[in-house]
N, C-alpha and C positions, 0 to 999 in steps of 0.2 A: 798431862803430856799428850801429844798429838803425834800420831803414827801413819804410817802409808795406810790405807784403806777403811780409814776410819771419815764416818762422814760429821763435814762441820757445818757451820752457818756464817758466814759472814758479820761483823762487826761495824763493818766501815760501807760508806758509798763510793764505788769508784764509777762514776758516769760513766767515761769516754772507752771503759770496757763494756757499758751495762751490765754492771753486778753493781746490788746494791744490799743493804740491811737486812740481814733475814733470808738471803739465796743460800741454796743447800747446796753443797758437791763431799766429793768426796777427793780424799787424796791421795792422787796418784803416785807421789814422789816426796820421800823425807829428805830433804836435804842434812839437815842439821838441826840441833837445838832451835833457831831460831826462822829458819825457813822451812817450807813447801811448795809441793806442786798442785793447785787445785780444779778436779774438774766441774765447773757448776752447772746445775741442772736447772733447766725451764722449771716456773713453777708446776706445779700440779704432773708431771711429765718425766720421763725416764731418757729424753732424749737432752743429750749436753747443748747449752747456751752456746750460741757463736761466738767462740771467743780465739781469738788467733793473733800471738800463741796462746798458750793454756796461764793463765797467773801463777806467777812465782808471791806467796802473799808472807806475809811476817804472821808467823802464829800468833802474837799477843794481836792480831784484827780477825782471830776466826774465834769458835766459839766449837768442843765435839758434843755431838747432839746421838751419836751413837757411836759405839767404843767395840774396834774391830777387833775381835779377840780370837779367834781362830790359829792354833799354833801354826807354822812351819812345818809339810810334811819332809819327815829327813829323807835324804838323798842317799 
């Protein structure tokens, strides 16, 4: 399962974003079961891919490469 701030990897190529196979980001936004909001990252690089807007992606085309687990501080 894939969560807000868990970072993935890409599955698919989508050229005319320039994101392709193997680009990291993180995500910023769960929409649902089936979607996300992801922000990817230049390779080698801490700074985000020009990407505008940000990719709404179908989780079955990402891949979590690290699993954000940090609970919720309560309010």
């Amino acid at each position: 399962m894939i969560n807000q701030y868990d970072v993935v990897e890409s599955l698919i190529d989508i050229p005319k974003e320039n994101l392709y196979i193997g680009d990291k980001g993180t995500v910023v936004e769960d929409f649902d079961d089936n979607y996300c909001m992801v922000e990817f990252l230049q390779e080698n690089s801490s700074i985000p891919k020009t990407v505008d807007p940000v990719p709404i992606m179908h989780k079955k085309n990402l891949k979590v490469v690290w699993k954000h687990n940090i609970k919720a501080i309560p309010k």
